[in-house]
N, C-alpha and C positions, 0 to 999 in steps of 0.2 A: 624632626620629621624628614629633614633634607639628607642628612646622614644617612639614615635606615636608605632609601631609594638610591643613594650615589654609590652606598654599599653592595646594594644589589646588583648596580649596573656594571661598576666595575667586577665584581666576583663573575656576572653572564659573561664580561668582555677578558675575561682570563679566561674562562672554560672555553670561549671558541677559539683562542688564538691557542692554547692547550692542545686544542684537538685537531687544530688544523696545521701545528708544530709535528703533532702524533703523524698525521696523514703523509703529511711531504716529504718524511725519511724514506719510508717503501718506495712510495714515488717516484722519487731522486733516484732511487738505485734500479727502476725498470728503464730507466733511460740508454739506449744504447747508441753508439758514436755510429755513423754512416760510414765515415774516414776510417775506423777499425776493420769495417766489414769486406772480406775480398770479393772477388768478381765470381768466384768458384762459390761464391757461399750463397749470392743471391740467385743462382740459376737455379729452375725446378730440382726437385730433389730426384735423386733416381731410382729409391725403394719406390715409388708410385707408379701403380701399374694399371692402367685402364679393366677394368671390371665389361667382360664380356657376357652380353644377355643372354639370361636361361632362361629357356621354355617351359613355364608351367605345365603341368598337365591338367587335358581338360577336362573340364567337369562333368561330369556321369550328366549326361541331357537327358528331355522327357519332353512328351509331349504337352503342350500347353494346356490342353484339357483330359488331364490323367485323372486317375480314381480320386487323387487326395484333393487336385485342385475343386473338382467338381461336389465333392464333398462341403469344404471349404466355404466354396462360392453360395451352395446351400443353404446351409446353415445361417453365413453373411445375412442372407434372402429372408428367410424366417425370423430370425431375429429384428432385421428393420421392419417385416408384416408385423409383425408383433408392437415394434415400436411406433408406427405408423397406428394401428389399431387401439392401443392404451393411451397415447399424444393427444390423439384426436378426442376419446371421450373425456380426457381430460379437458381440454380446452373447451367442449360444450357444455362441462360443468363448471365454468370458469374458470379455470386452471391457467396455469401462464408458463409460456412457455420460457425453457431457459436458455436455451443454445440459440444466439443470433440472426444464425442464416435461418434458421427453419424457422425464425419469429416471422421473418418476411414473405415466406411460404403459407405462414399458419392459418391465414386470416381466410382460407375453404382448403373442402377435404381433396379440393383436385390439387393444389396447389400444395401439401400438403404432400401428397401423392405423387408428384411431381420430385420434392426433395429428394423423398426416399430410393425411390428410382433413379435416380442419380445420381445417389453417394452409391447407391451397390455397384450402375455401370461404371462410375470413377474407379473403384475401387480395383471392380476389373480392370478397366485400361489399365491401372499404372501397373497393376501386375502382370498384364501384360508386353508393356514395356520391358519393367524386370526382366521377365525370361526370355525377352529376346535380346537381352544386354549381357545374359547370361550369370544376371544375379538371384538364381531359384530358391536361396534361402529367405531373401527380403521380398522374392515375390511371396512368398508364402506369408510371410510374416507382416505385409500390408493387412493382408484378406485377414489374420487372427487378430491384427489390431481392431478393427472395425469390427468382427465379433464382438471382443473386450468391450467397444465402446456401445454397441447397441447393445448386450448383457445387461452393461450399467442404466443405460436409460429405460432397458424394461424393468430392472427392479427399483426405479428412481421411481416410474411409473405406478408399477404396483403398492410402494410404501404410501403414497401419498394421493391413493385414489380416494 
């Protein structure tokens, strides 16, 4: 029994000393002498050239309440009436709700009513933010998130009335 394990240990204790024999050749040979190096060699190099700033060009602006935004914003709007109106009869049919924050809204329809008015004016503000940061792709693309997300909870809604 004693054999089998000493054999083992000595074959682990050859494969590290192997491998770390293997390692220390490259190793050894990245080493370079300070004493070798002349004084010309350790100053900045002189192909390096400071990179002077370009000016983007700006981005084609719009006004913050343009045809698409208010579109947008619409839709947002409908979609959480929607989801606020199928939520609620759910949960007077005992229904439960699933998304956290709006569990602590759930318990009346003002409260309720409250949530939903809120993720839409959130949703404006940061997009609002956005376009005055002058990121009008991601403002848009807030307001289509929040779409997506109240789309799915009306038809979470509608499967499981």
């Amino acid at each position: 029994m004693q054999t089998k394990s000493l054999g083992a240990i000595s074959r682990l204790t050859a494969g590290i000393i192997l491998g770390l024999l293997t390692l220390a050749g490259p190793a050894a040979a990245q080493q370079v002498s300070f004493a070798l190096l002349q004084p010309e060699s350790i100053a900045p190099a002189s192909f390096v050239t400071p990179i002077e700033p370009v000016a983007l060009p700006e981005a084609p602006s719009h006004r913050f309440w343009d045809r698409e935004n208010s579109v947008l914003f619409a839709t947002s709007a409908a979609f959480s009436a929607g989801d606020f109106y199928l939520t609620r009869a759910n949960l007077r049919n005992n229904g439960q709700e699933l998304n956290p924050v709006t569990k602590l809204f759930g318990r009346s329809s003002a409260g309720l009513a409250v949530n939903f008015i809120g993720q839409d004016m959130g949703v404006i503000g940061v997009s609002y933010i956005l376009h005055k940061t002058g990121h009008h792709k991601l403002e848009r693309a807030v307001t289509m998130l929040n779409i997506g997300s109240s789309a799915t909870a009306v038809s979470f809604d509608l499967a499981h009335r």
